[in-house]
C-alpha positions in Angstrom: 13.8 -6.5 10.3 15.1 -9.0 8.0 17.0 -12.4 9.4 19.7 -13.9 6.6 20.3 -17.4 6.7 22.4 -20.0 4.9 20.5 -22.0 1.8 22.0 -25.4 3.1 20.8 -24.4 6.9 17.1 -23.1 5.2 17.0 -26.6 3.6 17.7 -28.6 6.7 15.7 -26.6 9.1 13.0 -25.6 6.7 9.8 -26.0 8.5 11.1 -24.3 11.6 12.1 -21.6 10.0 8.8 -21.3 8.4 6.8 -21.4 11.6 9.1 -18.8 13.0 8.7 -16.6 10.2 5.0 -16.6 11.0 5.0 -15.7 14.9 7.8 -13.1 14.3 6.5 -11.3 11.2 10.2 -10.7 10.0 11.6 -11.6 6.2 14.2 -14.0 5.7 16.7 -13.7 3.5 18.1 -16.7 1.8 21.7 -17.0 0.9 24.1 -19.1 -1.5 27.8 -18.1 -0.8 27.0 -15.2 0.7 25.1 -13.6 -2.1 21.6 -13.3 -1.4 19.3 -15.3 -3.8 15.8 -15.4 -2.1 13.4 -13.7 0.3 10.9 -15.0 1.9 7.9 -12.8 3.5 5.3 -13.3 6.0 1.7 -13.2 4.5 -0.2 -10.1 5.7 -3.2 -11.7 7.1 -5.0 -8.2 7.7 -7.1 -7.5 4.9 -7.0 -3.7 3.7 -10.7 -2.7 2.8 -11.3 0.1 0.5 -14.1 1.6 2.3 -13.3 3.6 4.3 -9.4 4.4 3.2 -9.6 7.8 3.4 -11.7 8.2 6.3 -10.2 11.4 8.6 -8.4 12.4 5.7 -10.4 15.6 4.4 -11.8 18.4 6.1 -14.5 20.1 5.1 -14.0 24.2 5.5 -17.2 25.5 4.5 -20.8 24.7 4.2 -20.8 22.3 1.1 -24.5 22.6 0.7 -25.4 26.4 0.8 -25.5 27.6 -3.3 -22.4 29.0 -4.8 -23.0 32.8 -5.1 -20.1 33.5 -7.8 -21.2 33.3 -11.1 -19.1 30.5 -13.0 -18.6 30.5 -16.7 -19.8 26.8 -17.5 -23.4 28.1 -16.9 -23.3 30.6 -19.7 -23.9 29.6 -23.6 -20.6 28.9 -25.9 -20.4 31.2 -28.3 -17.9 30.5 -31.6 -15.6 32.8 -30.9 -14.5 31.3 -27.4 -14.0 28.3 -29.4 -11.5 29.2 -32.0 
């Protein structure tokens, strides 16, 4: 949710504001005749680690450590007319 606010009431009421924005989590719009010049966010204090993004994400359908029995092309040789 985003809260819009005057410029001249941000400026005179600015370190309220501030601390609000920090126990309410919410945006703040600043405006200048009504026409919105700023915004102003709350810092996300949880970090994001990498590790462990995707964890849940895949499922594994089959036994991914039996031997493939198809036969795949990349084990036989090139020969030059495959290449042409």
């Amino acid at each position: 949710m985003t809260i819009k606010i005057a410029i001249s009431q941000f400026k005179s009421h600015c370190f309220a504001i501030i601390e609000k924005l920090q126990t309410d989590k919410k945006s703040i719009i600043i405006t200048k005749r009504d026409r919105e010049i700023a915004q102003i966010l709350p810092v996300n204090t949880k970090q994001i680690s990498l590790f462990g993004m995707l964890k849940n994400k895949a499922k594994i359908k089959a036994d991914i450590l039996e031997p493939v029995e198809e036969k795949w092309n990349a084990a036989q040789p090139l020969n030059a007319s495959c290449l042409v």
